[in-house]
Every structure is written in structure tokens, then in C-alpha cells.
MDAnalysis code that builds the backbone (N, CA, C; Angstrom):
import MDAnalysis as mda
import numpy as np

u = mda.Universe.empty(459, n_residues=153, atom_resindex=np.repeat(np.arange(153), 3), trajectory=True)
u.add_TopologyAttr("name", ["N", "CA", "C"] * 153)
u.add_TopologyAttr("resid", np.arange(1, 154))
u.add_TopologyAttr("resname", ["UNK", "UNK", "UNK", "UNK", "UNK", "UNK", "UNK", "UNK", "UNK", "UNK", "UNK", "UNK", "UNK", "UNK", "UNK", "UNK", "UNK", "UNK", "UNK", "UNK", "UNK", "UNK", "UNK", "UNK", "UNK", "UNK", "UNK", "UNK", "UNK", "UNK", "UNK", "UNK", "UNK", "UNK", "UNK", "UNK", "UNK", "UNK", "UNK", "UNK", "UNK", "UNK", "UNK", "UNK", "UNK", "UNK", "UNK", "UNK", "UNK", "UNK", "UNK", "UNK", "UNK", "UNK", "UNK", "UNK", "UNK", "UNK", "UNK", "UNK", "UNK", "UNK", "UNK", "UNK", "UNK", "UNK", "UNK", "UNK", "UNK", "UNK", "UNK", "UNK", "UNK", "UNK", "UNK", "UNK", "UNK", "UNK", "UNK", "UNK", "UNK", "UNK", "UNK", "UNK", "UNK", "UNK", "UNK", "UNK", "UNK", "UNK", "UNK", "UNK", "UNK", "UNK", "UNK", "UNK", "UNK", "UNK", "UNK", "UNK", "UNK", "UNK", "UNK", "UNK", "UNK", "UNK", "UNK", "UNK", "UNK", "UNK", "UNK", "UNK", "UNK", "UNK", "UNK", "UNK", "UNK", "UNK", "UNK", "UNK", "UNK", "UNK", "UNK", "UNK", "UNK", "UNK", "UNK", "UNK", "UNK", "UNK", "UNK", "UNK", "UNK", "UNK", "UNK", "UNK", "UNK", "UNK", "UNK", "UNK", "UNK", "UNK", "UNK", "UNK", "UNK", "UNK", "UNK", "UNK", "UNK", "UNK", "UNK", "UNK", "UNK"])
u.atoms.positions = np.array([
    [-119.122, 79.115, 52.086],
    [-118.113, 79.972, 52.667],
    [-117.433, 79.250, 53.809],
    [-116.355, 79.749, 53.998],
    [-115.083, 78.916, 55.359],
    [-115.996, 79.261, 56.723],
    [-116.177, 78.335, 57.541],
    [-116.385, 78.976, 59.019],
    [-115.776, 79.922, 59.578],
    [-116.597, 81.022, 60.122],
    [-116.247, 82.248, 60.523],
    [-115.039, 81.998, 61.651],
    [-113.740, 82.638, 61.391],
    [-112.733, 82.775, 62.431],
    [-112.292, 81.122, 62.674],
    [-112.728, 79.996, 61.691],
    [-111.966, 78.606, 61.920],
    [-110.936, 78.553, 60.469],
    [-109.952, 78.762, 61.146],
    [-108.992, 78.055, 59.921],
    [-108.929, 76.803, 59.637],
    [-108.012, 76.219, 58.941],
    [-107.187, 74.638, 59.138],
    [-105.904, 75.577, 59.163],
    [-105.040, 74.073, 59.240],
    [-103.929, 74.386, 59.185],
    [-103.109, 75.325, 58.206],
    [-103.608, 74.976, 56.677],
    [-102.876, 75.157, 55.806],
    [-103.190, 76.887, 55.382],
    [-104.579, 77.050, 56.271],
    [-104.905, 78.775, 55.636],
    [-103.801, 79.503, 56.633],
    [-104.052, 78.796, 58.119],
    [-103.712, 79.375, 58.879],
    [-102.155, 79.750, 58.693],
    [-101.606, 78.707, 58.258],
    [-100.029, 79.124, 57.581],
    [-99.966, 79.769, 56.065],
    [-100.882, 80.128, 55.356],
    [-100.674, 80.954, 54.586],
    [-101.066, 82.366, 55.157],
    [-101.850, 82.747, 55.558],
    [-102.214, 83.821, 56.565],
    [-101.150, 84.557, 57.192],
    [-100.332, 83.743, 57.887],
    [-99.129, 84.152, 58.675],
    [-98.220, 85.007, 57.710],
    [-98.199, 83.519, 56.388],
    [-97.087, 84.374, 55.524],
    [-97.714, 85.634, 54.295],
    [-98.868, 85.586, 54.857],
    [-99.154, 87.072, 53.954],
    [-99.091, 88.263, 54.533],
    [-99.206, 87.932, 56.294],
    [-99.237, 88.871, 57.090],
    [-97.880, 89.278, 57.381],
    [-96.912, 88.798, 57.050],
    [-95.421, 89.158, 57.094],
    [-95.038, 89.781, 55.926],
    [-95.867, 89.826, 54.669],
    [-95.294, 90.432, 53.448],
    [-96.275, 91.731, 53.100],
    [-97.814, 91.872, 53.917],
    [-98.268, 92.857, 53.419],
    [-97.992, 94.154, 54.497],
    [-98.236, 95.326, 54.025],
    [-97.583, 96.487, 54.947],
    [-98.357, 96.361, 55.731],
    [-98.070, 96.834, 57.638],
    [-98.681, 97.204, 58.668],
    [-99.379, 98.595, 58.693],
    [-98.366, 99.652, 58.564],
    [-98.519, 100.899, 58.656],
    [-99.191, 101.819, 57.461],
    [-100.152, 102.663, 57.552],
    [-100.169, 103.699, 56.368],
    [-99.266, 104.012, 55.748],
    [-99.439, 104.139, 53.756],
    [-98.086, 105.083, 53.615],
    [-96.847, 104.147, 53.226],
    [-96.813, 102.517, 53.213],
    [-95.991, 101.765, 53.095],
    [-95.990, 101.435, 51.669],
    [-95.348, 100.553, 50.986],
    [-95.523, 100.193, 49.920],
    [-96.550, 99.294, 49.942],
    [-97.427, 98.939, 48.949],
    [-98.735, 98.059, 48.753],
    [-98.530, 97.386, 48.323],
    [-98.592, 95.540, 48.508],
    [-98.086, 94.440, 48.247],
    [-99.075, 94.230, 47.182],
    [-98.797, 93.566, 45.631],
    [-99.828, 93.855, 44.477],
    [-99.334, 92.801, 44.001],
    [-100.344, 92.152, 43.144],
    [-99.540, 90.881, 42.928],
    [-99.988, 90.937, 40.964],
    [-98.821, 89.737, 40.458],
    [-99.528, 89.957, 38.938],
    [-100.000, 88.973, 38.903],
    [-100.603, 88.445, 37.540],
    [-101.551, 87.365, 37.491],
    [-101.355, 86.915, 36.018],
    [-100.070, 85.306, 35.907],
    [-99.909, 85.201, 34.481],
    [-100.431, 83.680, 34.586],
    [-101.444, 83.277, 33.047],
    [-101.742, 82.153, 32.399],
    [-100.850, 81.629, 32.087],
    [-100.083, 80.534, 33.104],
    [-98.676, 79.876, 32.375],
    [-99.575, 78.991, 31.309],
    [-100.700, 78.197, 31.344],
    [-101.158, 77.522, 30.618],
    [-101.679, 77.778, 28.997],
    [-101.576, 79.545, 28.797],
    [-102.329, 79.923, 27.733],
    [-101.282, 81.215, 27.133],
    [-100.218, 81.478, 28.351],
    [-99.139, 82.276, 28.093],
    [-99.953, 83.971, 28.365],
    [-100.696, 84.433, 28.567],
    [-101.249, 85.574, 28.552],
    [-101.419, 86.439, 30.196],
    [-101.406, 87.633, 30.281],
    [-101.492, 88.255, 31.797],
    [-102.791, 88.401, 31.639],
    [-103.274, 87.645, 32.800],
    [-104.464, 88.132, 33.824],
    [-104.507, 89.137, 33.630],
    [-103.551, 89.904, 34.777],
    [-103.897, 91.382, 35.391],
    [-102.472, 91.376, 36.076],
    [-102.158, 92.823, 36.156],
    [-101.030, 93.553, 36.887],
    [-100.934, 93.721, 37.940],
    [-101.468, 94.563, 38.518],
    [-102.410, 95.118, 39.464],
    [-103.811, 94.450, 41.004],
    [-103.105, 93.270, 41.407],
    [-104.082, 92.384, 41.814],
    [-103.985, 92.757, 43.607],
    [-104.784, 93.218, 43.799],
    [-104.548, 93.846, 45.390],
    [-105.438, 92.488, 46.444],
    [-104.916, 92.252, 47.499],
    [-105.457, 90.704, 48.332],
    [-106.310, 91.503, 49.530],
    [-107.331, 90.633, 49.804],
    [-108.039, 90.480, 50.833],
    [-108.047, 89.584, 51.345],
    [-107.467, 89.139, 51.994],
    [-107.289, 88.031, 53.004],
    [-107.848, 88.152, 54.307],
    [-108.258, 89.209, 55.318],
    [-108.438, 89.179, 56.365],
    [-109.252, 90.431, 56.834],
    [-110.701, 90.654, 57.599],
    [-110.796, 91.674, 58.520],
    [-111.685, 92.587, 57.485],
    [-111.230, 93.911, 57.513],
    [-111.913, 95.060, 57.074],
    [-111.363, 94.984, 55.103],
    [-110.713, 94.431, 54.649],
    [-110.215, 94.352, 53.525],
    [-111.064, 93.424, 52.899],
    [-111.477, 91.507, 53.469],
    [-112.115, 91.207, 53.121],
    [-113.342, 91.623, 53.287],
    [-114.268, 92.360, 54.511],
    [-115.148, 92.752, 54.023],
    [-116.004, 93.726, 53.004],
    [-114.996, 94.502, 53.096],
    [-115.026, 95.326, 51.959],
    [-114.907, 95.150, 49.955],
    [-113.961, 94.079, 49.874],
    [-113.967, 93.974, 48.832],
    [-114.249, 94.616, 47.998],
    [-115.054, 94.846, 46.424],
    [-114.851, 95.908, 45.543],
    [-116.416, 96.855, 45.801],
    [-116.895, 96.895, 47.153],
    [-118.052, 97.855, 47.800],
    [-117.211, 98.947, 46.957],
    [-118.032, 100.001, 47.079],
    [-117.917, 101.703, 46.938],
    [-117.157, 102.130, 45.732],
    [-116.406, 101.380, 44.568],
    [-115.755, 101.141, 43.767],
    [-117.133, 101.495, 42.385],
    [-116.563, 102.467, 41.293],
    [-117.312, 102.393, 40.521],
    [-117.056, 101.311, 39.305],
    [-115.708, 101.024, 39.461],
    [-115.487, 99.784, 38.374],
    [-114.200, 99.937, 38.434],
    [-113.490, 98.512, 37.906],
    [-112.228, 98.118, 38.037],
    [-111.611, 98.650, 36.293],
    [-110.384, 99.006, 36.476],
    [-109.648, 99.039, 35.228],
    [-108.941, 98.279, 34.694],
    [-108.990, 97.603, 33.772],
    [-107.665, 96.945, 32.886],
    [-106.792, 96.428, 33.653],
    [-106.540, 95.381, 34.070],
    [-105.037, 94.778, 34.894],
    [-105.668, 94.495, 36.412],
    [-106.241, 95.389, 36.783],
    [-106.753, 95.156, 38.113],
    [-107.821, 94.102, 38.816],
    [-107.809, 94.309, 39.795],
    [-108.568, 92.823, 40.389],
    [-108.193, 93.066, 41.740],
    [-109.500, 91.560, 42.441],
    [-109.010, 91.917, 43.958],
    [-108.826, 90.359, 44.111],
    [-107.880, 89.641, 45.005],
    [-107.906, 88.180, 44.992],
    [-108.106, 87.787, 46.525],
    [-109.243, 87.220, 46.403],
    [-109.876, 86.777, 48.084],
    [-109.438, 85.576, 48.824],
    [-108.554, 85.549, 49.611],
    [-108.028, 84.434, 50.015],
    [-108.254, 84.142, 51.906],
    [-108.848, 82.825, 52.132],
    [-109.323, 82.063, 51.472],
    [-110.747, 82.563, 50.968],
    [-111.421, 81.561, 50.214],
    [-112.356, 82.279, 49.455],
    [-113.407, 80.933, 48.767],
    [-114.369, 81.015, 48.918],
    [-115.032, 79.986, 47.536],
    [-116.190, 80.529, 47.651],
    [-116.823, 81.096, 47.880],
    [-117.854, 82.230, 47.561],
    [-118.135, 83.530, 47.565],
    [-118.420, 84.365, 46.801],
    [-118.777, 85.806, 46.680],
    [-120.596, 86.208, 46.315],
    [-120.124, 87.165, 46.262],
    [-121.677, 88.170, 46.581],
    [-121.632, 89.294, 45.683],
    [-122.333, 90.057, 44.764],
    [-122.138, 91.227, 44.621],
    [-123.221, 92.005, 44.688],
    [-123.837, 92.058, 46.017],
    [-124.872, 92.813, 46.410],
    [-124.294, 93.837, 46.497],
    [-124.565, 94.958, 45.851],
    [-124.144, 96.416, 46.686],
    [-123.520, 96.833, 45.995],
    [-122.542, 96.097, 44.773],
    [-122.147, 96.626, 43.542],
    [-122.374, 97.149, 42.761],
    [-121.945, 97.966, 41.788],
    [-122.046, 98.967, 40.918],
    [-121.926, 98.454, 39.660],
    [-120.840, 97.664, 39.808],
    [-120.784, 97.075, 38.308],
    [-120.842, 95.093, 38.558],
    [-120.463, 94.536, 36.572],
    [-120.229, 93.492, 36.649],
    [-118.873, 92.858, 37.089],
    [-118.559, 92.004, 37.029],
    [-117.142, 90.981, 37.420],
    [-117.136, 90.144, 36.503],
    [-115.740, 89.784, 36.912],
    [-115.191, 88.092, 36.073],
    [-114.819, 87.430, 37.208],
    [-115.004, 86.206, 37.279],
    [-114.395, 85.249, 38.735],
    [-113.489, 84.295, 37.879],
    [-112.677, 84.120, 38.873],
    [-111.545, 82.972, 38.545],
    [-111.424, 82.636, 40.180],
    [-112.201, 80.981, 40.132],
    [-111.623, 80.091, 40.906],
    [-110.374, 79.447, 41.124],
    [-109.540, 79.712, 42.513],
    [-108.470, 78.680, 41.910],
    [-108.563, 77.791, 43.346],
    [-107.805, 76.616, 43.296],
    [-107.338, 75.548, 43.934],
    [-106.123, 75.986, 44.839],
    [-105.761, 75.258, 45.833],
    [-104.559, 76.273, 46.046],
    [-103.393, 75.634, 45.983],
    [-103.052, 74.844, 44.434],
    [-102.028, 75.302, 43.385],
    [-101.778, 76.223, 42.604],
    [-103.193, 76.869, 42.538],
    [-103.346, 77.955, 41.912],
    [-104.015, 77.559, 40.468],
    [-104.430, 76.232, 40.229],
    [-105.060, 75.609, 39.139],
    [-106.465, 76.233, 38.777],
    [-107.342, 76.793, 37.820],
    [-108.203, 77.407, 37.656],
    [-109.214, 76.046, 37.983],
    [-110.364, 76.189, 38.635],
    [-111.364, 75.039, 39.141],
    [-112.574, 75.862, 38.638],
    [-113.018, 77.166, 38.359],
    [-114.022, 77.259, 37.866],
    [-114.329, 78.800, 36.953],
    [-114.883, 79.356, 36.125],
    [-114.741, 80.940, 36.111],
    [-115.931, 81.125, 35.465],
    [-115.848, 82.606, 35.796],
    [-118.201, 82.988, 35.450],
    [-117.726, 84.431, 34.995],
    [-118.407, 84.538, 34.197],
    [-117.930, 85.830, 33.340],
    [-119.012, 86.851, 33.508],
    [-119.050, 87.979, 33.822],
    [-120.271, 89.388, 33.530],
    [-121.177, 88.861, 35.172],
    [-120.658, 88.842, 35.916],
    [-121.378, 88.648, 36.973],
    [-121.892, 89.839, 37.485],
    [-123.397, 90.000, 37.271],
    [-123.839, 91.324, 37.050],
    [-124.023, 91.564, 38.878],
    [-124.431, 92.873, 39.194],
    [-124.649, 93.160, 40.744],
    [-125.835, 92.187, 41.474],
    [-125.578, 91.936, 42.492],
    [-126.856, 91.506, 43.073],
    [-127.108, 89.585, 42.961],
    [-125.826, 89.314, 42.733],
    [-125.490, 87.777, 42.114],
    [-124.630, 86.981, 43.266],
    [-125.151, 85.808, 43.903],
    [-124.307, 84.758, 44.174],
    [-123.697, 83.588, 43.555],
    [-122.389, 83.464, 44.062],
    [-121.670, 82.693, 43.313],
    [-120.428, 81.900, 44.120],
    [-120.175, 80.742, 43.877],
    [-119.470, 79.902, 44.658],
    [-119.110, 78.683, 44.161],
    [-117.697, 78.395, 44.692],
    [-117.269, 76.881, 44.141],
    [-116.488, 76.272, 44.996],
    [-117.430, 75.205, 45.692],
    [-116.745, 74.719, 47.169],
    [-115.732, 73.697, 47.442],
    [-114.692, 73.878, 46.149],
    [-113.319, 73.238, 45.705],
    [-113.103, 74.308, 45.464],
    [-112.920, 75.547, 45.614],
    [-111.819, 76.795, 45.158],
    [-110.954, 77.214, 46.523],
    [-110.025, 77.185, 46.891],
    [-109.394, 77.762, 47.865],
    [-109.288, 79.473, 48.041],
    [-109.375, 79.756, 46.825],
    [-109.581, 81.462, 46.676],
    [-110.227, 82.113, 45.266],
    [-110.749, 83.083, 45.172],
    [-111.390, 83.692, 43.685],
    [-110.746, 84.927, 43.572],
    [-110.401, 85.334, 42.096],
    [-109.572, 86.542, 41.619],
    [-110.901, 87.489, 41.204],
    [-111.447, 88.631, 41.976],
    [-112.176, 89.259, 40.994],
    [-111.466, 90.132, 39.965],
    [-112.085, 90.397, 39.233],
    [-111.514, 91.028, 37.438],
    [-112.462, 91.955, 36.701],
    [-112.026, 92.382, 36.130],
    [-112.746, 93.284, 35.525],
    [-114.000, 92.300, 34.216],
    [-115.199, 92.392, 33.896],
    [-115.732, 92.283, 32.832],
    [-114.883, 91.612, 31.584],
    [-115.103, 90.800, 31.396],
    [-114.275, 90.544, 29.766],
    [-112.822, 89.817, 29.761],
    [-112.512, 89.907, 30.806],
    [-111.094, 88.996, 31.418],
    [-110.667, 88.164, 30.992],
    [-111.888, 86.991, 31.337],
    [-111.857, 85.385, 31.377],
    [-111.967, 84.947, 29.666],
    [-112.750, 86.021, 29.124],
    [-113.011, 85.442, 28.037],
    [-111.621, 86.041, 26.921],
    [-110.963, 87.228, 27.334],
    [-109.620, 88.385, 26.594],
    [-108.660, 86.950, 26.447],
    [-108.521, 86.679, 27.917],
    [-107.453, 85.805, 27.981],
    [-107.631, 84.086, 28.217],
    [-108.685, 84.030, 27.006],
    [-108.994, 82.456, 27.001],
    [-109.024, 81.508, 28.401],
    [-109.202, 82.250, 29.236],
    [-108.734, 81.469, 31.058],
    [-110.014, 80.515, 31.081],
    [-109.550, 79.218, 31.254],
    [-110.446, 77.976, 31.495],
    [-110.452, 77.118, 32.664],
    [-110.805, 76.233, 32.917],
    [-110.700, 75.477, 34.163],
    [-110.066, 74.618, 33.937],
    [-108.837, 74.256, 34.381],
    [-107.741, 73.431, 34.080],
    [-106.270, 74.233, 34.148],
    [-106.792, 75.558, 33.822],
    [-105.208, 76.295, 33.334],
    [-104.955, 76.820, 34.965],
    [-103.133, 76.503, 34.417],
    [-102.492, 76.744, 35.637],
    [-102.343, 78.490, 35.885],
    [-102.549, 79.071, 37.093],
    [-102.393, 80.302, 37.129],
    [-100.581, 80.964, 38.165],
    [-100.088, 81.576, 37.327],
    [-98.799, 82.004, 38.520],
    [-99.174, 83.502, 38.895],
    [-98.925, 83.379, 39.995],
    [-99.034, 84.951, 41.160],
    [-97.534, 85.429, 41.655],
    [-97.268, 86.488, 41.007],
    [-96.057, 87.201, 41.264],
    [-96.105, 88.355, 42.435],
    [-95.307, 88.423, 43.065],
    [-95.787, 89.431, 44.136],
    [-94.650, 90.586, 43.691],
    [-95.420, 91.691, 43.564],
    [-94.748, 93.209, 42.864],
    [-94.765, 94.015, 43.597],
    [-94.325, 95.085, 44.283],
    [-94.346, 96.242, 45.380],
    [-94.814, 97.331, 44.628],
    [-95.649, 97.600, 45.195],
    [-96.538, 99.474, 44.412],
    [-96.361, 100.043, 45.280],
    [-96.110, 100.806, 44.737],
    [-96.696, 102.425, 45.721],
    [-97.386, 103.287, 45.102],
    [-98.436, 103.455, 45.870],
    [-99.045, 104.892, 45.443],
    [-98.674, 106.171, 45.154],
    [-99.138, 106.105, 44.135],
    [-98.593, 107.852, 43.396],
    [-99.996, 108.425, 42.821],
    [-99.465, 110.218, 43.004],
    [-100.671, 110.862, 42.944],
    [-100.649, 110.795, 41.105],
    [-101.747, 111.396, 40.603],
    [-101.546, 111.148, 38.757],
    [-100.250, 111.058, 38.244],
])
């Protein structure tokens, strides 16, 4: 894992620019990003909500009974996870920060460590992901940034 509260340079300027694009206030639109396999042509996921910083990364997918179809959480920066305390399994996708896939672990059941200390960040995913959409280590990944808002049903 990154040293607590030490950036480098290069997080520290991505940081800035996520903190200028994600909402401040309750109630704003929710910065969501998509997630396409330029290398294999197929979507990740729709639905990819970031933890980058504070109470978001610590939280991660805690209290969550399971992720749906499209969704995911993408931890930036990131090269190790945990799923102590989880409910369900995961899919990980390592990436580089070209966004190049460097490693991925499929059905990562609760109660599992996992890490790849060349990943600049990991996409969690739902179960079955990595393997739906052939995602390997090598394939290039693109991140689109989409505006949601929450709506009731």
C-alpha cells in the first residue's frame, strides 16, 4: 500500500484534478465513470463510482450487499485491497496509470488479501467481470467520465 498521507508528484496532481471534477456538496451530480476494453472492444462497467481520498476510500464496498451489473468502485491510488468485512466476492482489475491492465483475480471471496505493487489503481467489479469480458493483463483500459444523478426507482 502507498504511505499514509505521502504522495509523489504525479498522484498528487491527479488528486487535484479529481478534486475539481468530483461534487463538493450533497445533492450534486455524482461523477461516474465508464469502463471500456479498447483492447478486446467490450464494456467493463457503466457505473464506476471513485475513491480516491478520506472517508470514500475507507469505506469502499463495506456495508454493501453486492454490486450489480456495470458497477464497480475504482481506488485511486491503489495497489492493494482487503475484503475483510465483506459480504460478497469481487473481480480486481489492476491498472498502471496508462490505464494498461497489470494484473486481475477473479471471485475474490471475503476475508482475502490482494495486491500488485506495479498497479497505480484497482477497479473493483462485480463476480464474473474479468472473465464476461475476456479482460487480461496487457489490455488497454479507457475511463470515460459520465455525470449521474441520483434518482429515486
Amino acid at each position: 500500500m502507498s504511505s499514509a498521507g505521502g504522495m509523489n508528484p504525479a498522484q498528487s496532481k491527479f488528486a487535484s484534478l479529481l478534486g475539481r471534477i468530483l461534487p463538493k456538496r450533497r445533492g450534486a451530480a455524482e461523477v461516474r465513470f465508464r469502463i471500456t476494453n479498447l483492447t478486446r472492444q467490450t464494456e467493463i462497467a457503466n457505473r464506476i463510482e471513485v475513491a480516491d481520498r478520506g472517508q470514500r476510500r475507507r469505506k469502499g464496498l463495506l456495508g454493501r450487499a453486492g454490486l450489480a451489473n456495470g458497477e464497480g468502485l475504482w481506488i485511486v491510488p491503489c495497489e492493494a485491497v482487503h475484503t475483510f468485512g465483506m459480504q460478497f466476492p469481487i473481480d480486481l482489475v489492476y491498472l498502471d496509470r496508462r490505464n494498461r491492465v497489470v494484473k486481475t483475480r477473479s471471485h475474490v471471496r471475503p476475508g482475502r488479501l490482494s495486491a500488485c505493487l506495479s498497479a497505480h489503481s484497482v477497479v473493483e467489479l462485480p463476480t464474473g467481470t474479468v472473465s464476461n469480458t475476456l479482460t487480461k493483463a496487457g489490455d488497454v483500459l479507457d475511463l470515460q467520465q459520465v455525470d449521474f444523478t441520483e434518482r429515486a426507482g
